[in-house]
C-alpha angles and dihedrals in degrees: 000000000000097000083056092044089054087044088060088048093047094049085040085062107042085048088053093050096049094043087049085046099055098044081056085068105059095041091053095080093044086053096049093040094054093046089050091050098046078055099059082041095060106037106037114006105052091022096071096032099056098032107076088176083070097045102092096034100044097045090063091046098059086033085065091040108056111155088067088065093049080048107045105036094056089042090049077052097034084062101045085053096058083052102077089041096050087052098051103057085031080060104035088039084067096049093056090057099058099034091049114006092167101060098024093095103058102043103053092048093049085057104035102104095046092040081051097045084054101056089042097050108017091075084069091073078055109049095029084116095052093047094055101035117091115260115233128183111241113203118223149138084023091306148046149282133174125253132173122229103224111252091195106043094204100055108079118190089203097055094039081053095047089054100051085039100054091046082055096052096048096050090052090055098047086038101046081053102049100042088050093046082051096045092045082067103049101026082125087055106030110092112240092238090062094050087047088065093043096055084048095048085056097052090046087054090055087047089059098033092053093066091038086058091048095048091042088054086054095041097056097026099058084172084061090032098061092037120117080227086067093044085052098042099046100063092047091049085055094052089057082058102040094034104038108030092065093047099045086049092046104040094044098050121067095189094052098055098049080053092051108038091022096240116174115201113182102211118181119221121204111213119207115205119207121201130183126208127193123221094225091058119117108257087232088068105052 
């Protein structure tokens, strides 16, 4: 009984790990997306935006430069279109491992490298406009910031964006309920490592939900929309998603963050071995 009883431990681990690695996998991108955003952010966006000291100067300069603007516009775009797609299988991948734990695994790693060429090569369908339409530099709030002029009048980047967006939004809601429904019923079952993810996959989903909610409010208000107020709000709604997607994965998560910074923690586990003996048993057996 309890060789059988330390098996099922044992299987009950290894499953653990796999389901948490593979979740890794899929976090990972929105990790990396959101940090290279936050780059781009830092060093070009708001820079030039908030330092008037650098408008005149930077503007020729990219204005020399212009291939850096063809490169850097439809690669800002390029990354909040993987967003929306990140968010929909992280969320749905959670979902997985609480609907059907025995057979997530499995799945979602006989599907990770299409589910990952997708997401890489899909948000081109997306930005194609923005690849193709001339950059031009837009002056305001005493510097500077890079827009495209639509080549094909019809294909709206917005509106591509709202869509995806919205479909991801809808999928994390349906998804967040039905995975916590689900986990109020097999908290006693369910290993701590699997709900931490999914408390982190939750607050990843407000994270993303906070700036769709922004750029709905500009799509269907044009009056908001072409507001210096909207201008101000939107960056600062990105950043709850850049800056704080990638630490709340990282710092809820224990596993993540051995896999990211590489920390290694010896903990020692102290196994307690029950063994039940009848009282009809031969004393030779015992």
């Amino acid at each position: 009984m309890s060789k059988m009883k330390n098996r099922i431990k044992k299987s009950e681990r290894k499953l653990c790990w796999a389901s948490v690695y593979l979740s890794i996998c899929y976090v990972t991108p929105a990790i990396v997306e959101g940090l290279v955003l936050l780059l781009l952010d830092i060093f070009i966006t708001r820079l030039f935006v908030y330092t008037p000291q650098l408008c005149e100067w930077g503007s020729k300069w990219f204005m020399k430069h212009w291939i850096l603007m063809e490169i850097y516009y439809p690669l800002l775009n390029y990354l909040h279109s993987c967003q929306p797609l990140i968010q929909i299988f992280l969320t749905l991948n959670r979902l997985s491992s609480v609907i059907s734990p025995a057979n997530h695994n499995t799945k979602w790693n006989k599907y990770r490298l299409p589910i990952l060429f997708f997401i890489l090569f899909s948000p081109f369908f997306i930005i194609w406009n923005t690849i193709i339409s001339p950059k031009i530099i837009i002056f305001y709030f005493g510097g500077f910031f890079i827009l495209g002029v639509k080549a094909v009048e019809w294909a709206d980047m917005s509106l591509f964006l709202f869509v995806v967006r919205s479909f991801a939004v809808l999928v994390t809601v349906v998804s967040t309920v039905i995975m916590f429904l689900r986990m109020s019923k097999m908290k006693k079952r369910m290993i701590s490592s699997e709900r931490t993810l999914c408390f982190a996959c939750l607050f990843h989903s407000i994270c993303f939900m906070i700036p769709s909610f922004f750029e709905a409010l500009a799509i269907f208000n044009k009056e908001y929309g072409n507001s210096w107020i909207n201008f101000l709000i939107q960056p600062f709604a990105w950043d709850v998603l850049n800056v704080g997607s990638p630490f709340i994965m990282i710092f809820v998560s224990a596993q993540l963050r051995n896999h990211v910074f590489s920390w290694k923690t010896t903990s020692k586990r102290t196994q307690t071995v029950t063994v039940s003996l009848s009282s009809n048993a031969p004393h030779g057996l015992l």
